[in-house]
N, C-alpha and C positions, 0 to 999 in steps of 0.2 A: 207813248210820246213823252218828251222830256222836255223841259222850258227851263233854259238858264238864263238868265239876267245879268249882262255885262253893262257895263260903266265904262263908255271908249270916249277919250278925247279929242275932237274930232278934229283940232287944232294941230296934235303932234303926226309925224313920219308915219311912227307905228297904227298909231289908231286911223289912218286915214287908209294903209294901207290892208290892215284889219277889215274895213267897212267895206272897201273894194272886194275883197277877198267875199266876202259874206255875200254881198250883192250880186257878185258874178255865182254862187251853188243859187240863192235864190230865181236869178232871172233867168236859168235854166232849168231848171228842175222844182216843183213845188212841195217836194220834200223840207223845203226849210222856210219859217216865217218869218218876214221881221217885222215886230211889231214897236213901234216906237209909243213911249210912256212919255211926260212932261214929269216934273220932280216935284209938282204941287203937294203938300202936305192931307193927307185924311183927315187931319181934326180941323174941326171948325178955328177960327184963326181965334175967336173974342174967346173961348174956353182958355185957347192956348196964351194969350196976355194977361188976363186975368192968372194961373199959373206964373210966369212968370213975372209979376207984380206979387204974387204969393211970397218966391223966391226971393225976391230982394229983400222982402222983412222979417228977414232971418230971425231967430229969436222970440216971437210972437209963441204964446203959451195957448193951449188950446186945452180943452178940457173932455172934449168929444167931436168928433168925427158932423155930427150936428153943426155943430161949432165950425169946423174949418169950411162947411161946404156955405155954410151961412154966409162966412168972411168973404168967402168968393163971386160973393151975388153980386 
């Protein structure tokens, strides 16, 4: 079995007519799944600010690996 993962707009011509298309092989045959994801991110949201609060102060000299996880607390 093979799983690709498309990104369809579900606003445009093409991707509406795309999702039609998909939908009509699924609701006949169960040969094909669709499975729909949400685009929520895996990491934890406060690692990824924290990160990104990292990012903006550029420049910041660190000395060990210690050190930058410490800055992050």
């Amino acid at each position: 079995m093979t799983t690709i993962t498309l990104k369809i707009d579900e606003k445009t011509k093409k991707g509406k007519a795309f999702l039609a298309l998909a939908k009509v092989f699924y609701e006949e045959k169960k040969e094909i799944e669709l499975v729909e994801t949400n685009d929520k991110s895996p990491y934890n949201p406060e690692f990824v600010a924290k990160i990104n609060k990292a990012r903006i102060e550029k420049g910041k000299l660190m000395n060990s690996v210690e050190e930058l996880w410490e800055s992050l607390k």
